[in-house]
N, C-alpha and C positions, 0 to 999 in steps of 0.2 A: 504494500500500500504506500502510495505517495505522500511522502512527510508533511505535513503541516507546521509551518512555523509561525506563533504567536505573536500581538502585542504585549507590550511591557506598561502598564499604567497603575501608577500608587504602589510598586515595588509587585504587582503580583500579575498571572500572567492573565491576557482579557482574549477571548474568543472572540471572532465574527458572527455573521450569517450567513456568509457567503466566500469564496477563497478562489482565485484567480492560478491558474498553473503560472510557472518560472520557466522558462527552457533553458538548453545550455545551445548559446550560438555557433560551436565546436560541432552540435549535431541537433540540431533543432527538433527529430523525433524524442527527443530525453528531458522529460520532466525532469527537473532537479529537485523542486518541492512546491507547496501551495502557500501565498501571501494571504493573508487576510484582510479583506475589503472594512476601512472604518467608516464607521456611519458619522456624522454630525453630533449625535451622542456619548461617541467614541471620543471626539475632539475635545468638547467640552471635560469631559473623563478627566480627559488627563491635562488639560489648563487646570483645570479646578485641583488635581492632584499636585500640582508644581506649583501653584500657588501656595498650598495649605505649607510643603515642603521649604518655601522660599522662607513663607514667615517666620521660620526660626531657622534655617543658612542661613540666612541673610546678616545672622549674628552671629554666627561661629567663628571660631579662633583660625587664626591664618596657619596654626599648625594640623585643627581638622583639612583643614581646605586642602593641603598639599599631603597631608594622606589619604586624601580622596582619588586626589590625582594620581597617585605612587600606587593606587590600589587599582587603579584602571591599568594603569600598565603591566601592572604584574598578570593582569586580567591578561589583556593582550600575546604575554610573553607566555602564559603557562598553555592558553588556549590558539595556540599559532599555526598549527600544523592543521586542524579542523577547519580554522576558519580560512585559511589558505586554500583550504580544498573545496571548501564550501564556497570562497568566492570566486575559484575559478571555473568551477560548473558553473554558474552564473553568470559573471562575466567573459569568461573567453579567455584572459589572460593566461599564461603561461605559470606555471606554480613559480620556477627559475627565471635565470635571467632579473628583470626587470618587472618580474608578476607578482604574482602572490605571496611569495614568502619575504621578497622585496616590501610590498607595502604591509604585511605585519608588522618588519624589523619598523618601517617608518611611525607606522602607531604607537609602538614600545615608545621609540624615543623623541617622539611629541608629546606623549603623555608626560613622560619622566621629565622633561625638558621644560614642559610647563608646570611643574610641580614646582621648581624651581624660583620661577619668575615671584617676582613682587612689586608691589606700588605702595611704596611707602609714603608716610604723611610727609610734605612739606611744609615749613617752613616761612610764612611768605614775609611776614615781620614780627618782630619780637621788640617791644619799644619802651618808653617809661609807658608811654598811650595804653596801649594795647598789644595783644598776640595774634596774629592769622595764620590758621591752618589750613592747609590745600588738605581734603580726604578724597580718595577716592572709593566710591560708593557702587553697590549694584544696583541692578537697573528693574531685574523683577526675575518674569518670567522669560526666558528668549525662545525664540520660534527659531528652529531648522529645517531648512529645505536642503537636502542633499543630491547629487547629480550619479550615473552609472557607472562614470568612468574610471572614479578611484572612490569607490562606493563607502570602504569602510574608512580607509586612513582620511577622505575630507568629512567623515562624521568625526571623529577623533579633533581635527582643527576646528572643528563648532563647537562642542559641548565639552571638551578637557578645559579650556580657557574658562567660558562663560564659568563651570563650577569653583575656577578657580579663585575666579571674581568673586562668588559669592552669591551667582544666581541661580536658579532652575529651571530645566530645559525639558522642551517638546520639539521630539524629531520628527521629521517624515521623511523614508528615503525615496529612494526614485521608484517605481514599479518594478524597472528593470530589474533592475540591481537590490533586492530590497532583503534578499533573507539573510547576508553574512551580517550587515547591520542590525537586524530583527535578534540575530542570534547572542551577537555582540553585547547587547544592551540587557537583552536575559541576564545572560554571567555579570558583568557590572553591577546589575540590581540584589546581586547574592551578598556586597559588601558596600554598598551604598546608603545613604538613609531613604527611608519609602518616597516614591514620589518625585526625588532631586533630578532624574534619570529616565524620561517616559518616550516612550516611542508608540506609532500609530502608524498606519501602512493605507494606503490608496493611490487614486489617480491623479490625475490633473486638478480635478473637482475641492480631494481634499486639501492640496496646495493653497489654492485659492480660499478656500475657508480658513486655514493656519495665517495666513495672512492677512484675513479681515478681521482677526477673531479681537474683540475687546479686550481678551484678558493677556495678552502679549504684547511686553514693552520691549523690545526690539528683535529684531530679524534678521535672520541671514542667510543667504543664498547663493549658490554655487551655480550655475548654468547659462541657459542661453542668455543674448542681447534682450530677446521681443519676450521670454518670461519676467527676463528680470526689469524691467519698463512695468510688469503690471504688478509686481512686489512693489515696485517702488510708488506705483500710486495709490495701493492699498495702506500702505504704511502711511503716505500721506493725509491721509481720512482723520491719522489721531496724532498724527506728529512724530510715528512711532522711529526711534532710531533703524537704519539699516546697515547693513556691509554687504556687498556685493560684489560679487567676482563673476566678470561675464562672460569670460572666452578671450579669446583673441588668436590677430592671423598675422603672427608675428612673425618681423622680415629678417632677413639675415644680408649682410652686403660682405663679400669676398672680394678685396682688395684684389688689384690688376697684379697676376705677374706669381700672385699664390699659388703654392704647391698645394695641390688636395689632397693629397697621399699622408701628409702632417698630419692632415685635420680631419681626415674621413672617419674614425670613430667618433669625433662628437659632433661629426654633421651627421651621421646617421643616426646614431641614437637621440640627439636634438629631435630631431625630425619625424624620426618612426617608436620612439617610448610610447609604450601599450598600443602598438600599431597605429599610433598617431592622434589617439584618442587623449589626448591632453591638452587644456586650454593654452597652457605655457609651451606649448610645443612648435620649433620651426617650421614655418607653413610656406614660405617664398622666400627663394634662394637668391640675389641677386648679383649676377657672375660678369666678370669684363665677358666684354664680345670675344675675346681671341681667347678667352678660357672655357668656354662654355661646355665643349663637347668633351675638352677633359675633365671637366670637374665631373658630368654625369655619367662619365663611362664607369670612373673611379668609383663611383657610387653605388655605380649597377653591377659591378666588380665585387663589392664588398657583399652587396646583397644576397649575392648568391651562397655567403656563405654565414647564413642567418636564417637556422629553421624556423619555419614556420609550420604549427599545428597545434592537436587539440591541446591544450594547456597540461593533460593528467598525462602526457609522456614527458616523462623527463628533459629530454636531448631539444624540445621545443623552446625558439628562443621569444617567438609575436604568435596571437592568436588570432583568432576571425574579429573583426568588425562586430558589437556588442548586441547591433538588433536590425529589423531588417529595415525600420525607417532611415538607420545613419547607411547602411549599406546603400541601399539604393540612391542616395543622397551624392557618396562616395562614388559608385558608377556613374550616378549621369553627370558629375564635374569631370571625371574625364575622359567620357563619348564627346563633349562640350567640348572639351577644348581638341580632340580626335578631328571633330566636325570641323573647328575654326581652323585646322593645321597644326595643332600641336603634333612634335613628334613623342612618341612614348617609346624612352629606349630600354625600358624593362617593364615588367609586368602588365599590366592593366585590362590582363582578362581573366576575371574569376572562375576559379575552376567546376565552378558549379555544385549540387547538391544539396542536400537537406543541410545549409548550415552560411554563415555569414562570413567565408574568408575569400577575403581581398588581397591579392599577391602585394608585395612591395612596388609602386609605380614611380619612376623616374619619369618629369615630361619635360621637354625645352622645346621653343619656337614659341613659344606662350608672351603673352605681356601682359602688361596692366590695361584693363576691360574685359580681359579673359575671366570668364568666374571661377576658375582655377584657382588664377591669381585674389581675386577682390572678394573672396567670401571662403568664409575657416572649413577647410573641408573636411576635418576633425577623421582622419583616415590618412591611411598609409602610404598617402602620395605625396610628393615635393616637386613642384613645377619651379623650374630655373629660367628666372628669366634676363635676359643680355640687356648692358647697359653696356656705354661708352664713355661716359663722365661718370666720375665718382660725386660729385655734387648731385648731377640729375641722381642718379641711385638714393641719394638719404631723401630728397625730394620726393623720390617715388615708393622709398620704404616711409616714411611719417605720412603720406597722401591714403589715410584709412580710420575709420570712425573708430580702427580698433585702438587698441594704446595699452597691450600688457605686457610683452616682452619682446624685446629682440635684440640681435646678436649683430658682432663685426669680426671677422677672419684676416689675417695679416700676419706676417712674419716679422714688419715692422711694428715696433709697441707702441711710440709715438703717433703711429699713423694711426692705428686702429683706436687709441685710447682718446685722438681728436676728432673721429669718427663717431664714440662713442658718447660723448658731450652733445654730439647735434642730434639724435634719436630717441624721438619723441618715445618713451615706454615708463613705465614703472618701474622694468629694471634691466638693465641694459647689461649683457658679457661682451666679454671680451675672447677670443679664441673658445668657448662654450656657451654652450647653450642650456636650459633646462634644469640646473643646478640652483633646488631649494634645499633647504635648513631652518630650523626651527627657531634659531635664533637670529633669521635676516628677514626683516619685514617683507611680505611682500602684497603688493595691490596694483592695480590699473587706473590708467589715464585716460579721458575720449568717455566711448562708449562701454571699456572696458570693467567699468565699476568704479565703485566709489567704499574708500578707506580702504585697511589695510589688515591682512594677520600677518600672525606670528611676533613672537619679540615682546618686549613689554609695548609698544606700538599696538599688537594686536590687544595684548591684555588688556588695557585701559581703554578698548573700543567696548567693553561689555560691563563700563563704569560711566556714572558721572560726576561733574565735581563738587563736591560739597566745601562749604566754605565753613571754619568756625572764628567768626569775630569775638574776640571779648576783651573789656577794657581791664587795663592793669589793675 
């Protein structure tokens, strides 16, 4: 019989009425388990359970709070091989490599890492007058909205902080992707206090209800542009704070004269991490004219020696494409740019069957108008496109409503690190790409979102500031 996996509300576990199948995109005939549809009732459930919860967190010692956190990761750490497995039926990832057992180790040390952090009282004057304290306070309840891609480790950067601040949280994860986070938040709730920890599982529907909901003081969301536009104007209804991270189709520029041979491991894995499914992930490569055919040969060189399959073999190093709306998404950008004369010198014809995998695609003869190029094709292609001035290239990698990361290539430091001052992103490498950390803030510019995690930066996003005046 097909597993059912529960919600988590008031520390105990809550049935539906109804349970949606999970497939694994590796082999789309194979249930992996059943999610539980929440009703509006459901929601309320578990606001009213984080509230009750908050009301006394909200006063707990900063030594509760960071063995809460230390207790999540040890969660993560002792429950790592299950939930690995569990999220790569799921998702598609690969267990190795850059999959599953990759983003457990990343959970372990967000969790840990933000047990860490703190926001201590300042300071602001001390005088014969008076004393002013800067405190940083919680906010309440926080709403999460979580995305497929990296299902569990960005539940982990939602709710380890928020608890660390001192609030209580209500998840929702994606559909897709929703039972290693269903499962996740179970184990959590074994050493948690009731309530601090609640999870709830639906569609689009309940999205939209989590973020009109009256009893949530701020929000945070992981995924598209056109969703998160409507978080952001539900929130505005009560003033409610948000953070938001939208995606992006972050450019990369390859200085004239560059060997690609240097730099071809983290142009490829920039580019093809979790088969491209990553909003940080290099999306358009932008190459001198007289280097173009070998930077992509180099590429489609490398490719060949990077399995691809279903994630529960070992020797797999990318999986399929996560569901069949981003697949087909992924195939018609590049029949599209096929159509307009793009050439594709590796991949771009899926092998077909019961299952979502998109080969590695290399395309060049593409430019800017190509939807190739001007829209996140959030898959396993990297279109190169030729420039001839280095000027026009930063003009034409900043020329995008997106703004969350991008990269510069060079053998000269000076050249690439004054490349990297005029590119518009949140965070800008140098010679890499894709490299987070829990202790370097990170957020988007443009359309890309608004504020920032990780670091004490993200910490103090799930506080506000109280002031304490008092006369001497």
């Amino acid at each position: 019989m097909t597993k059912k996996y529960e919600m988590t509300i008031g520390g105990k576990t809550v049935t539906a009425d109804s349970y949606a199948d999970v497939r694994n995109p590796a082999n789309t005939d194979e249930i992996v388990g059943q999610v539980p549809k929440a009703s509006a009732a459901h929601l309320d459930q578990a606001v009213n359970a984080a509230r009750k919860a908050y009301e006394s967190w909200r006063f707990s010692s900063d030594a509760d709070r960071v063995a809460a956190c230390q207790a999540i990761a040890k969660v993560a750490t002792d429950n790592a091989e299950e939930l690995a497995t569990l999220l790569t039926k799921e998702q598609g990832k690969p267990l190795n490599g850059l999959g599953s057992r990759f983003e457990m180790g990343g959970c372990a040390g967000w969790a840990g890492y933000t047990a860490s952090l703190s926001l201590p009282d300042k300071v602001l004057e001390e005088s014969d007058e008076k004393t002013v304290i800067q405190k940083r306070v919680p906010l309440g309840v926080v709403g999460s909205i979580t995305p497929w891609n990296w299902p569990v480790m960005i539940a982990i950067w939602h709710f380890v902080p928020a608890i660390r601040a001192g609030n209580a949280v209500v998840l929702k994860p994606s559909p897709y992707t929703p039972l290693s986070t269903l499962r996740l938040i179970e184990l959590a709730n074994e050493t948690l206090p009731a309530g601090l920890l609640n999870v709830v599982a639906g569609g689009n529907e309940l999205g939209a209800q989590l973020t009109d909901h009256d009893g949530i003081d701020k929000l945070i969301f992981t995924g598209s542009i056109a969703t998160g536009k409507k978080v952001m104007a539900n929130a505005a209804k009560r003033v409610t704070p948000v953070t938001l991270e939208l995606g992006g189709n972050d450019p990369g520029i390859m200085l004239p004269g560059t060997d690609p041979a240097k730099f071809v491991e983290g142009l490829f894995f920039g580019s093809m991490i979790n088969s491209g499914q990553t909003c940080g992930a290099l999306k358009r490569l932008y190459v001198h004219e007289d280097d173009v055919d070998n930077v992509a040969n180099v590429l489609a060189e490398f490719s060949k020696n990077i399995p691809m399959g279903d994630g529960m073999d070992e020797a797999s190093m990318l999986g399929p494409v996560q569901n069949e709306m981003q697949f087909k998404k992924v195939s018609d950008l590049v029949e599209d740019a096929r159509a307009n004369g793009g050439k594709v010198i590796v991949g771009g014809n899926p092998p077909g069957g019961p299952n979502y995998f998109y080969p590695v695609t290399i395309v060049t003869n593409v430019s800017d108008g190509h939807r190739l190029v001007d829209e996140e094709q959030f898959g396993p292609v990297l279109p190169i496109i030729a420039y001839n001035d280095v000027d026009d290239a930063v003009a034409r990698a900043n020329n995008s409503l997106f703004g969350l990361d991008a990269s510069v290539w060079g053998e000269d430091r000076d050249a690439t690190a004054a490349i990297a001052d005029r590119l518009e992103a949140g965070t800008v490498y140098e010679n890499k790409h894709a490299d987070i950390a829990p202790h370097i803030p990170m957020g988007g510019i443009k359309c890309s979102g608004i504020g920032v995690e990780f670091g004490e930066e993200g910490l103090a996003a799930y506080t506000s500031i109280k002031v304490i005046n008092k006369a001497a």
